[in-house]
N, CA, C and O atoms as a printed pandas DataFrame, in Angstrom:
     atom_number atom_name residue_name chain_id  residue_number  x_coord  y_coord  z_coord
0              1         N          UNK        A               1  187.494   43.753  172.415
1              2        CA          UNK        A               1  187.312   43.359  173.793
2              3         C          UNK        A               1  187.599   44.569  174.670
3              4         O          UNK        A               1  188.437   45.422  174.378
4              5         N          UNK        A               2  186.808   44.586  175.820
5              6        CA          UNK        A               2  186.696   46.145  176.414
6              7         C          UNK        A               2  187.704   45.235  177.698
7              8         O          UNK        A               2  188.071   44.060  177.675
8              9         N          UNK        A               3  188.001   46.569  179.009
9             10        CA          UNK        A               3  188.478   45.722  179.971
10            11         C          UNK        A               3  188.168   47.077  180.859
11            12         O          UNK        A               3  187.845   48.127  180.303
12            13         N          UNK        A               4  188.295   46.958  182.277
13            14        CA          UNK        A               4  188.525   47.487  183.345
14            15         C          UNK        A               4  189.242   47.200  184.236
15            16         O          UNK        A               4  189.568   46.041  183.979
16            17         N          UNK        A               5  189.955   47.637  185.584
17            18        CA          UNK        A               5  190.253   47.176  186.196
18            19         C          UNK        A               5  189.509   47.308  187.871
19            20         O          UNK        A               5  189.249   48.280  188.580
20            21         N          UNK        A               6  189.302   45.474  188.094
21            22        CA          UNK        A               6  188.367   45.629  189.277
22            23         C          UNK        A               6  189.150   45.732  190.195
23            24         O          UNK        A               6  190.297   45.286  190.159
24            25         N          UNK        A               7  188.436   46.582  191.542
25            26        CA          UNK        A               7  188.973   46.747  192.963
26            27         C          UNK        A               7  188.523   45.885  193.431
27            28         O          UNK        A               7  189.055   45.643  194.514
28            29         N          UNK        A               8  187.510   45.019  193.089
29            30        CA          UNK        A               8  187.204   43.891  194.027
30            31         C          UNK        A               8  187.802   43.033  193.856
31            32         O          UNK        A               8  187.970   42.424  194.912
32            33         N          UNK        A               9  188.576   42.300  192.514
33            34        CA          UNK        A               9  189.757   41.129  192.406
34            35         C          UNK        A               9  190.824   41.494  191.861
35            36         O          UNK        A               9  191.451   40.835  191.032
36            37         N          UNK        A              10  191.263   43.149  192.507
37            38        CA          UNK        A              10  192.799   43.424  192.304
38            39         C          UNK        A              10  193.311   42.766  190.992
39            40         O          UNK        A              10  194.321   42.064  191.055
40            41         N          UNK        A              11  192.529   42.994  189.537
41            42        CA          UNK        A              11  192.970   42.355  188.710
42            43         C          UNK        A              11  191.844   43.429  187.066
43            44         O          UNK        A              11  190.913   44.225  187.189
44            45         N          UNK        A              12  192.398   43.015  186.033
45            46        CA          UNK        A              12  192.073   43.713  185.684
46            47         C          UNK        A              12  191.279   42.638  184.797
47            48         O          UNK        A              12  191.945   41.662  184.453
48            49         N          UNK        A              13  189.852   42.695  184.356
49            50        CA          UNK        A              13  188.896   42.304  183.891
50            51         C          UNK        A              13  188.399   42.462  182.585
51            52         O          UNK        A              13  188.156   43.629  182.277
52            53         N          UNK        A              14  188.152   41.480  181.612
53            54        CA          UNK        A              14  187.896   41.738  180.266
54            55         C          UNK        A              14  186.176   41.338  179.927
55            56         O          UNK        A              14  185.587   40.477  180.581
56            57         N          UNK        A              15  185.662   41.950  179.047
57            58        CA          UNK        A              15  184.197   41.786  178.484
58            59         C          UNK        A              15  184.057   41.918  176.784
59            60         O          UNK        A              15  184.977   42.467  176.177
60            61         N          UNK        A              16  182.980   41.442  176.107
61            62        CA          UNK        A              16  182.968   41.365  174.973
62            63         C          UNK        A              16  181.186   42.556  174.860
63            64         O          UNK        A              16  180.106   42.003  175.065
64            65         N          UNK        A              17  181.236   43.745  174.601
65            66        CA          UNK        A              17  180.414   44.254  174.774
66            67         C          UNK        A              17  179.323   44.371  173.468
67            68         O          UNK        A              17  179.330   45.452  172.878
68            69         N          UNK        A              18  178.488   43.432  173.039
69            70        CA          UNK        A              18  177.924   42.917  171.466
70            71         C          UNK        A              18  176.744   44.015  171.555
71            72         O          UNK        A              18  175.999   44.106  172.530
72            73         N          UNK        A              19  176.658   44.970  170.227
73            74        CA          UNK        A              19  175.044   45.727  170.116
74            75         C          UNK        A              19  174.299   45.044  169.862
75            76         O          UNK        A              19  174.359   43.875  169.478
76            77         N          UNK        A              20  172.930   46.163  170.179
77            78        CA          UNK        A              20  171.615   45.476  169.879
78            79         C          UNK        A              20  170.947   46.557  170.739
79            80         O          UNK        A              20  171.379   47.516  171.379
80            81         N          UNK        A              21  169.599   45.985  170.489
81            82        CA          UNK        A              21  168.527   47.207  171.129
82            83         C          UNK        A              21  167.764   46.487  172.514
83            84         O          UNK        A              21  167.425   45.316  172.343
84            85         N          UNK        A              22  167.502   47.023  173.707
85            86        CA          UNK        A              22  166.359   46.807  174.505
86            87         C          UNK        A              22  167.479   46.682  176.096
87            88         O          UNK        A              22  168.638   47.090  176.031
88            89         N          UNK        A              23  166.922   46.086  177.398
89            90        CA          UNK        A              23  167.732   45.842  178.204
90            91         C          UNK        A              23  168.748   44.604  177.948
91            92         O          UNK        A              23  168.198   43.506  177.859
92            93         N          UNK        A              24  170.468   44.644  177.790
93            94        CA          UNK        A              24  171.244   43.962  178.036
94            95         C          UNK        A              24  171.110   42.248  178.661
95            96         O          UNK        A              24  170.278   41.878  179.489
96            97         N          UNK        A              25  171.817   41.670  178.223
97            98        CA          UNK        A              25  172.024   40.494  178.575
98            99         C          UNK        A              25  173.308   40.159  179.465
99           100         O          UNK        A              25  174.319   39.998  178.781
100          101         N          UNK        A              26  173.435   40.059  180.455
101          102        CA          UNK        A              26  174.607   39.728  181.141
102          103         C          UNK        A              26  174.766   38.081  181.367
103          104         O          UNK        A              26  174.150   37.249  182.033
104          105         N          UNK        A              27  175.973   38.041  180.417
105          106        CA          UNK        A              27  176.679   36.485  180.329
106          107         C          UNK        A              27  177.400   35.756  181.340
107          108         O          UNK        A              27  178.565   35.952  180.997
108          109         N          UNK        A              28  177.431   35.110  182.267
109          110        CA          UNK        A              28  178.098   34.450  183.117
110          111         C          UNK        A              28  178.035   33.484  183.189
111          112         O          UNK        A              28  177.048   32.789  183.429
112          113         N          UNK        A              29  179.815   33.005  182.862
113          114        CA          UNK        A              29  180.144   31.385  182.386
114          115         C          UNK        A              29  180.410   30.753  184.036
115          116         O          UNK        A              29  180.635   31.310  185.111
116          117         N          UNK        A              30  180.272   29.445  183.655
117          118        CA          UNK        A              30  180.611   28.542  184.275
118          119         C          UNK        A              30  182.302   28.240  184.627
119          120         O          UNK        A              30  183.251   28.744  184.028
120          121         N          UNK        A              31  182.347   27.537  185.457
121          122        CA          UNK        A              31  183.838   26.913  185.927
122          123         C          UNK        A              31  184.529   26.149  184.458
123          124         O          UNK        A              31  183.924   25.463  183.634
124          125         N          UNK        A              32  185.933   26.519  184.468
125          126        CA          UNK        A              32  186.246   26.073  183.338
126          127         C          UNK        A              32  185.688   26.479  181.882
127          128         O          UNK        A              32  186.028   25.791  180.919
128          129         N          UNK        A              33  184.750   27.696  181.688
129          130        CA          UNK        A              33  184.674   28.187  180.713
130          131         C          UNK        A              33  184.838   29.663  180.566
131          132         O          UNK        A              33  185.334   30.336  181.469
132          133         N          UNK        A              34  184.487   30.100  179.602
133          134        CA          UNK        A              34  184.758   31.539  179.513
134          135         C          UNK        A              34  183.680   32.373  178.618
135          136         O          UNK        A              34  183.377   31.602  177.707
136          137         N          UNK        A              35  183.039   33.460  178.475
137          138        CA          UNK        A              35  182.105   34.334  177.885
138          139         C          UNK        A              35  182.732   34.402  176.722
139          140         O          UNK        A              35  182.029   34.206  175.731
140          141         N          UNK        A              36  183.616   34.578  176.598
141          142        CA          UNK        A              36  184.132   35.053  175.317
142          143         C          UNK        A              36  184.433   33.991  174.493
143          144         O          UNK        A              36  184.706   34.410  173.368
144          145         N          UNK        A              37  184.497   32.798  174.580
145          146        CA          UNK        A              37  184.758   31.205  174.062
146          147         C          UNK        A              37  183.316   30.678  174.184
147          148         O          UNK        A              37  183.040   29.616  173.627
148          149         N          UNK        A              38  182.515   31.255  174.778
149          150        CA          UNK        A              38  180.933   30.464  174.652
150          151         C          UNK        A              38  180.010   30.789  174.296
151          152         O          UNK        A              38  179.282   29.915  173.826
152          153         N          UNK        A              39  179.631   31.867  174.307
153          154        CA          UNK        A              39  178.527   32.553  173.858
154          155         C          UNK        A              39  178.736   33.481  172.628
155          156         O          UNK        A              39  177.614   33.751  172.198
156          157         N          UNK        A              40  179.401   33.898  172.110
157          158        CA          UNK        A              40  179.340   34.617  170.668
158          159         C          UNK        A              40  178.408   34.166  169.783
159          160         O          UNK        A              40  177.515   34.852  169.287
160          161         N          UNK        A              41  178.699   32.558  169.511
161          162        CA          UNK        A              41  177.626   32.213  168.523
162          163         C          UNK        A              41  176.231   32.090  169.004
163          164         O          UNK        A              41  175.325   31.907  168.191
164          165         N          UNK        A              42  176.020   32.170  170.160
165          166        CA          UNK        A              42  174.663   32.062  170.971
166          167         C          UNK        A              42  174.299   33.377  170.816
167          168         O          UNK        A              42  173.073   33.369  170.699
168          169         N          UNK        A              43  174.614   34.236  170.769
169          170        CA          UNK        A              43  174.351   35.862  170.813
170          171         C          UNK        A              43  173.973   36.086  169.155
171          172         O          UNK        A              43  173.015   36.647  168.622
172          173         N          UNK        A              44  174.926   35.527  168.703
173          174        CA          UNK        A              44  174.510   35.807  167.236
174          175         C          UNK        A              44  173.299   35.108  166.433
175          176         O          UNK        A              44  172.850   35.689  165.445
176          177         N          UNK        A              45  172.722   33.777  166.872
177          178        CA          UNK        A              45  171.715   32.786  166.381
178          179         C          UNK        A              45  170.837   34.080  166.333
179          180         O          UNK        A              45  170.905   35.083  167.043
180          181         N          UNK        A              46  169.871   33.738  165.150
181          182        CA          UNK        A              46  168.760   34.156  164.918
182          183         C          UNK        A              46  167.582   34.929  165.858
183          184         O          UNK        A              46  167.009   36.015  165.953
184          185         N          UNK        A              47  167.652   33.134  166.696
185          186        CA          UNK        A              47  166.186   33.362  167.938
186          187         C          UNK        A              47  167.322   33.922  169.014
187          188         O          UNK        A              47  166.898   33.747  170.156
188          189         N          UNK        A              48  168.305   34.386  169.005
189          190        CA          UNK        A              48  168.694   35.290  169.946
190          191         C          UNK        A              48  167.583   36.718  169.927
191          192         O          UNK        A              48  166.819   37.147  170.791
192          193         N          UNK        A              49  167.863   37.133  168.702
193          194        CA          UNK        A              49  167.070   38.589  169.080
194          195         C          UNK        A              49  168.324   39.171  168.602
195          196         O          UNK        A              49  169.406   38.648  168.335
196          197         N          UNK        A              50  167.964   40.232  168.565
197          198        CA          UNK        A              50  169.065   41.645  168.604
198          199         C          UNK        A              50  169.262   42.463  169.780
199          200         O          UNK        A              50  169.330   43.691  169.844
200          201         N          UNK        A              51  169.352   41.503  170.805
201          202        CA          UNK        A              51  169.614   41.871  171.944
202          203         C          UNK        A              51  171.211   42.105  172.040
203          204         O          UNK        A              51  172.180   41.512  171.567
204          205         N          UNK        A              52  171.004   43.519  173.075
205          206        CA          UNK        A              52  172.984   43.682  173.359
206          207         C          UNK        A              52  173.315   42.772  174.399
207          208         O          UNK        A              52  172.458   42.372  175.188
208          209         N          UNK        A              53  174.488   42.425  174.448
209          210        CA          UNK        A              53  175.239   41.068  175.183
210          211         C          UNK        A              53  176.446   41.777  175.555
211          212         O          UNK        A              53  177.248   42.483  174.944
212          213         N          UNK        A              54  176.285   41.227  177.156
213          214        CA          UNK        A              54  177.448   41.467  177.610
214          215         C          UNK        A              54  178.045   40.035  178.308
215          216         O          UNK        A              54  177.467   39.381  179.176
216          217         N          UNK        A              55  179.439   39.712  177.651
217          218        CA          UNK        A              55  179.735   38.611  177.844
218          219         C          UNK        A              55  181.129   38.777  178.357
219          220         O          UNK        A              55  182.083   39.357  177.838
220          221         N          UNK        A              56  181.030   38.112  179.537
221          222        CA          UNK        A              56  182.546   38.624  180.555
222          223         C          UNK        A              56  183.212   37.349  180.823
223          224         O          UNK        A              56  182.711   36.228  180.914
224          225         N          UNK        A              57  184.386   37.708  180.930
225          226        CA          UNK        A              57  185.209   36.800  181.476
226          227         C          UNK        A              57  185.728   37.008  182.976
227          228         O          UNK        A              57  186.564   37.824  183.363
228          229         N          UNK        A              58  185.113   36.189  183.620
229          230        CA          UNK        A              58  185.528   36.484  184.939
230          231         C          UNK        A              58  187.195   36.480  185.575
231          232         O          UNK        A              58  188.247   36.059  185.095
232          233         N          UNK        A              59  186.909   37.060  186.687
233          234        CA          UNK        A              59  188.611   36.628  186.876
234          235         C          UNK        A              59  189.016   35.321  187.031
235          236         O          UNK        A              59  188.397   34.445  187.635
236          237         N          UNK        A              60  190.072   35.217  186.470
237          238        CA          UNK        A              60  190.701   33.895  186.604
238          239         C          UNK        A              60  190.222   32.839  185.200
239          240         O          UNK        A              60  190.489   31.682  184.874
240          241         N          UNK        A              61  189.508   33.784  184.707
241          242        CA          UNK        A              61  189.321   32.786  182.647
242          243         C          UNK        A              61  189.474   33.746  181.667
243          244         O          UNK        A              61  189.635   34.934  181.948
244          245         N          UNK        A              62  189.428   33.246  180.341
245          246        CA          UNK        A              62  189.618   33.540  179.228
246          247         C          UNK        A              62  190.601   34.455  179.952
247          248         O          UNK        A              62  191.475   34.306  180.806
248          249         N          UNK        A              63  189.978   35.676  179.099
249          250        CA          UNK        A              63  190.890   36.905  178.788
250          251         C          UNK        A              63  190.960   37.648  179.626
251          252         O          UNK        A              63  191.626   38.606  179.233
252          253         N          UNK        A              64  190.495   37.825  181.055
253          254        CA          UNK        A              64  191.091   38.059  182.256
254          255         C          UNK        A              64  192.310   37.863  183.207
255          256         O          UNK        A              64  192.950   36.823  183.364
256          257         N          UNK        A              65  192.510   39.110  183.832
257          258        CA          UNK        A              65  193.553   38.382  184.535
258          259         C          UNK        A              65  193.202   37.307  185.613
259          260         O          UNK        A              65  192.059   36.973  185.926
260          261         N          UNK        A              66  194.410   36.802  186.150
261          262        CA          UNK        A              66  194.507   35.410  186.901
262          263         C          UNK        A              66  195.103   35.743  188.507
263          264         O          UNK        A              66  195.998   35.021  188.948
264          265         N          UNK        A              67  194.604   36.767  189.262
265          266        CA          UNK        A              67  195.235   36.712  190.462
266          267         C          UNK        A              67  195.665   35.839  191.290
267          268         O          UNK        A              67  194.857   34.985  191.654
268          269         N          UNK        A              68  196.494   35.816  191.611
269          270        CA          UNK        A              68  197.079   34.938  192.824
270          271         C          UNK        A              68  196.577   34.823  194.166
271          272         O          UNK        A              68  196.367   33.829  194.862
272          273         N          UNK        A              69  196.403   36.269  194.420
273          274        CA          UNK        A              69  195.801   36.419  195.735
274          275         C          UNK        A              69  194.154   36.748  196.294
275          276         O          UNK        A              69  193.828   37.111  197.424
276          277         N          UNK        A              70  193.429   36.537  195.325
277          278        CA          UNK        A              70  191.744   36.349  194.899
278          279         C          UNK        A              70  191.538   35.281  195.162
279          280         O          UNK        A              70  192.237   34.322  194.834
280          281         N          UNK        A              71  190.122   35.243  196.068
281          282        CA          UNK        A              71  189.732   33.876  196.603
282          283         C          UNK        A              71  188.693   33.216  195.909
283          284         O          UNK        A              71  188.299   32.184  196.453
284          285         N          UNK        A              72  188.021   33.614  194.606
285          286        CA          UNK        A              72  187.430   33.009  193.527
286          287         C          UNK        A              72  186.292   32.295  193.841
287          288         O          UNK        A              72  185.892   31.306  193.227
288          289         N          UNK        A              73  185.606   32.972  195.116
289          290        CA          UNK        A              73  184.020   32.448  195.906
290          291         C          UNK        A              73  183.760   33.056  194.992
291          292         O          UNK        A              73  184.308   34.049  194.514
292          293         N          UNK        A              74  182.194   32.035  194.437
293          294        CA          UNK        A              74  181.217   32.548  194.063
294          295         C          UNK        A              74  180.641   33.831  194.719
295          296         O          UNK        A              74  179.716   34.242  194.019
296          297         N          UNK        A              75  180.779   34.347  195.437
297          298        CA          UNK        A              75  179.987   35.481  196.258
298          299         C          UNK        A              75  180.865   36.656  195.583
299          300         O          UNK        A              75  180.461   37.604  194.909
300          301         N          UNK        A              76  182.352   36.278  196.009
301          302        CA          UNK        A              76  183.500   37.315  195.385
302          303         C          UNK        A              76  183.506   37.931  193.725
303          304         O          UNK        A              76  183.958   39.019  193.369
304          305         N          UNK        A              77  182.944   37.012  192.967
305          306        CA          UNK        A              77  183.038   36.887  191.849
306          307         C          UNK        A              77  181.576   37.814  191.286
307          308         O          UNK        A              77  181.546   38.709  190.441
308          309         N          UNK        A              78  180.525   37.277  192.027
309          310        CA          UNK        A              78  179.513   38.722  191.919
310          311         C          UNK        A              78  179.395   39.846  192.339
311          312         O          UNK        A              78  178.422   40.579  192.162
312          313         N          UNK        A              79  180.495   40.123  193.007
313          314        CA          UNK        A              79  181.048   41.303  193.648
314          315         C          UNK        A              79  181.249   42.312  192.348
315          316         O          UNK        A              79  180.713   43.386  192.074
316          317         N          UNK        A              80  182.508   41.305  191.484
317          318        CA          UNK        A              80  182.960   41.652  190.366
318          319         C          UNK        A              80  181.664   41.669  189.176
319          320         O          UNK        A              80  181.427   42.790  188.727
320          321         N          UNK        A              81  181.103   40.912  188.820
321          322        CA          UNK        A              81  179.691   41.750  188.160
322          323         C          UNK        A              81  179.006   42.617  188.409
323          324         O          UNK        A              81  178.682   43.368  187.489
324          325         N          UNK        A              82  178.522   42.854  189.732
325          326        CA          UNK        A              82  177.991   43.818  189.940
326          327         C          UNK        A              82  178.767   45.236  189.670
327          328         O          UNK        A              82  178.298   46.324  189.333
328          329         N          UNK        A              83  180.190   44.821  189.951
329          330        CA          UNK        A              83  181.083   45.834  189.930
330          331         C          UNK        A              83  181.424   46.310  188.402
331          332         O          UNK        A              83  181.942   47.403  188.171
332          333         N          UNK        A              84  181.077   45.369  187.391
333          334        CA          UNK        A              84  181.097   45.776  186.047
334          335         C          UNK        A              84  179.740   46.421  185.818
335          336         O          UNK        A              84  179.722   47.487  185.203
336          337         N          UNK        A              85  178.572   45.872  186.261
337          338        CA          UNK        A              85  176.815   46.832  185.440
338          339         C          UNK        A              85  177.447   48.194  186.189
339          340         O          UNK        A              85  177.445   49.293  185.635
340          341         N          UNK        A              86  177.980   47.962  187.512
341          342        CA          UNK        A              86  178.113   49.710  187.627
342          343         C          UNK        A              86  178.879   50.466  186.790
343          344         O          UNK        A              86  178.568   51.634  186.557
344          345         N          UNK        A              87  180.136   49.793  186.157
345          346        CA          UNK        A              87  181.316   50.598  185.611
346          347         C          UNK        A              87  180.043   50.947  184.146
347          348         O          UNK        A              87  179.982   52.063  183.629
348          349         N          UNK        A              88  179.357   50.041  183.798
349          350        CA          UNK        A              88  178.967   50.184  182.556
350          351         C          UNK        A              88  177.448   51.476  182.347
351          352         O          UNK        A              88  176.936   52.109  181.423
352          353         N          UNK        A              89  177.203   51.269  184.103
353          354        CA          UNK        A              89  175.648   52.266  183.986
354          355         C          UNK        A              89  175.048   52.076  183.161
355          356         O          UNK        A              89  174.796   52.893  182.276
356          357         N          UNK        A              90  174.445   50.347  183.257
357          358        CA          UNK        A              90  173.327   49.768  182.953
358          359         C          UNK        A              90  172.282   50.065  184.044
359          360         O          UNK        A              90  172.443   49.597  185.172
360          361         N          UNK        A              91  171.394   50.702  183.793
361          362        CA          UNK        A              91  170.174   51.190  184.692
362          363         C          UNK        A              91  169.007   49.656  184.711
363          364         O          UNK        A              91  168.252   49.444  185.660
364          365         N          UNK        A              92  169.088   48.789  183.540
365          366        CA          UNK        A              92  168.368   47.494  183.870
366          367         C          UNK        A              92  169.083   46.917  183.356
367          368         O          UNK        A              92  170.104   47.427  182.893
368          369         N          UNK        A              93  168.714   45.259  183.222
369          370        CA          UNK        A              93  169.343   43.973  182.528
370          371         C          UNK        A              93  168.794   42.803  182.832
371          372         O          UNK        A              93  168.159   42.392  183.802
372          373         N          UNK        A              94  169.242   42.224  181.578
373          374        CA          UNK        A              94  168.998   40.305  182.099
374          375         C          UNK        A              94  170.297   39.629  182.670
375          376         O          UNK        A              94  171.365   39.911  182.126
376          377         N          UNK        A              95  170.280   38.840  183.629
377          378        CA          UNK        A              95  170.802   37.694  184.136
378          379         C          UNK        A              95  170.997   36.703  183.144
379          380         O          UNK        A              95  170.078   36.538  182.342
380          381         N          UNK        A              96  172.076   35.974  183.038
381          382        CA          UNK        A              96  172.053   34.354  182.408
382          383         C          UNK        A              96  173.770   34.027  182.773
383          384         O          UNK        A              96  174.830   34.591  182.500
384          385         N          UNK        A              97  173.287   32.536  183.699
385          386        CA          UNK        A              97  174.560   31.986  184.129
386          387         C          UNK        A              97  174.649   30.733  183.633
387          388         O          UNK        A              97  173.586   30.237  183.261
388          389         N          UNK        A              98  175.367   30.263  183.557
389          390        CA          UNK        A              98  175.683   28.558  182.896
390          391         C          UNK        A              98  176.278   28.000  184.286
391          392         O          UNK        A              98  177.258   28.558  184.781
392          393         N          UNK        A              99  175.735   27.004  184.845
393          394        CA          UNK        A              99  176.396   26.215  185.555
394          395         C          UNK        A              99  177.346   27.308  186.900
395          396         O          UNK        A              99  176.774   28.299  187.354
396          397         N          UNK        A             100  178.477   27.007  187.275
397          398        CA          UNK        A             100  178.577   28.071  188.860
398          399         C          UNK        A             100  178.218   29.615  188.292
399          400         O          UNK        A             100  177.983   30.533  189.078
400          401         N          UNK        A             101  178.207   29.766  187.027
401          402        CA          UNK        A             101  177.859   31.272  186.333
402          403         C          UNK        A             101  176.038   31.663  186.935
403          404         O          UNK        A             101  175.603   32.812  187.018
404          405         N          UNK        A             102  175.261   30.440  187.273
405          406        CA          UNK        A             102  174.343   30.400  187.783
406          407         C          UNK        A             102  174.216   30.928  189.058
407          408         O          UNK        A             102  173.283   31.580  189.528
408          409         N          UNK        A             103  175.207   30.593  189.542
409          410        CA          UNK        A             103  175.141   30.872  191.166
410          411         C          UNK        A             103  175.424   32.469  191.629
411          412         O          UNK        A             103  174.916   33.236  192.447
412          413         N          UNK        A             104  176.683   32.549  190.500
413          414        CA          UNK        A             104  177.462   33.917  190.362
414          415         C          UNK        A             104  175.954   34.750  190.407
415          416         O          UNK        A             104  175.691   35.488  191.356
416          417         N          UNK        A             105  174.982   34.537  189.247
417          418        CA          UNK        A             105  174.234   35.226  188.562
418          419         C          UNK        A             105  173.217   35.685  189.899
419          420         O          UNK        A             105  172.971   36.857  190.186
420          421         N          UNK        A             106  172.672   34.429  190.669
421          422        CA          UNK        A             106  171.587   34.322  192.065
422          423         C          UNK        A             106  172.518   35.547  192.670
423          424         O          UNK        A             106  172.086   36.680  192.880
424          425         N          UNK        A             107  173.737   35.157  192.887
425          426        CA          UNK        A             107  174.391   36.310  193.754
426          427         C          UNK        A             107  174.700   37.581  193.503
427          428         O          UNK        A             107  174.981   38.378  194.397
428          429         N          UNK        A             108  174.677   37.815  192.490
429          430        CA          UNK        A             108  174.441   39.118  191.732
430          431         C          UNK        A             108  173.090   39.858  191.755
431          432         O          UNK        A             108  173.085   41.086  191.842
432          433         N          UNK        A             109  172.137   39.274  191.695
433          434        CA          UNK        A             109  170.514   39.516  191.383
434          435         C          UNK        A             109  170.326   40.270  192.981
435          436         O          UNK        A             109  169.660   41.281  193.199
436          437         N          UNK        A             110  171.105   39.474  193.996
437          438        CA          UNK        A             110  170.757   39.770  195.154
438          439         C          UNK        A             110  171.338   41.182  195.243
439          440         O          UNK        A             110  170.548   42.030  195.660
440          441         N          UNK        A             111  172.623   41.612  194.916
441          442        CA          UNK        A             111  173.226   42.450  194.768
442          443         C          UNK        A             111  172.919   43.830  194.071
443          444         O          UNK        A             111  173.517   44.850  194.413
444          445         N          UNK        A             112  171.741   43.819  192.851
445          446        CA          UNK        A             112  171.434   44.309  192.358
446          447         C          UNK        A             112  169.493   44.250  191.716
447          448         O          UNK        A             112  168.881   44.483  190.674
448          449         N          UNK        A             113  169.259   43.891  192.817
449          450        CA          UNK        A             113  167.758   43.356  193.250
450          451         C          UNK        A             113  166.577   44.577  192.040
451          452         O          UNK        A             113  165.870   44.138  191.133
452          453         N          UNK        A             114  166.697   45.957  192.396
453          454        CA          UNK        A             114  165.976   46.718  191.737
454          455         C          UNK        A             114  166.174   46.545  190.384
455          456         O          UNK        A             114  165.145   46.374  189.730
456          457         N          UNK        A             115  167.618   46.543  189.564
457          458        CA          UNK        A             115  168.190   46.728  187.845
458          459         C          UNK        A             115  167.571   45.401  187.603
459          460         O          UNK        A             115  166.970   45.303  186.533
460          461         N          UNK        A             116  167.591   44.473  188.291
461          462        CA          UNK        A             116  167.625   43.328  187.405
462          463         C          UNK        A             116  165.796   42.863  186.712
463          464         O          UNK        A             116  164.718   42.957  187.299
464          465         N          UNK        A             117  166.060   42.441  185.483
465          466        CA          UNK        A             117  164.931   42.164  184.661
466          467         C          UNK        A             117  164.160   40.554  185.487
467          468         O          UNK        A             117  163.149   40.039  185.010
């Protein structure tokens, strides 16, 4: 498990960074779940592909930290993705959100309008 620490939720942030070949997959869970508890075996199925996966835990799940003083808007929270494709200098990628990971994802896309697949 890789981690950084974000300036946008004063907290320090964990990802599960899976190989494979072509543009990236960016994982974003839903409320009450976590990237790293949901998608592994989805990444690994067959009709996945051998696509690379990036599967994060946002702040405040799994294996992230849990700030206190982070206001955990959806808007805030794609702050923090966007703020990871940069740490990672992904030049493109795919989107995929589950449930508010959906919303995260819309708000991210906006954020990163040109990279995104």
């Amino acid at each position: 498990m890789n981690s950084f620490y974000s300036q946008q939720a004063g907290c320090t942030v964990r990802w599960h960074d899976l190989p494979g070949t072509g543009d990236p997959v960016v994982f974003i869970h839903g409320l009450g779940c976590a990237s790293s508890y949901e998608y592994p075996r989805v990444v690994h199925d067959p009709l996945f592909g051998a696509r690379r996966a990036i599967l994060i835990d946002l702040p405040g799940s799994g294996y992230s930290d849990k700030p206190e003083h982070y206001s955990y808007k959806t808007t805030d929270q794609a702050h923090v993705v966007a703020e990871l494709i940069d740490h990672l200098e992904l030049e493109s990628f795919w989107l995929y959100g589950h449930s508010m990971g959906g919303s995260i994802a819309i708000e991210t896309a906006g954020l990163l309008a040109s990279r995104v697949k």
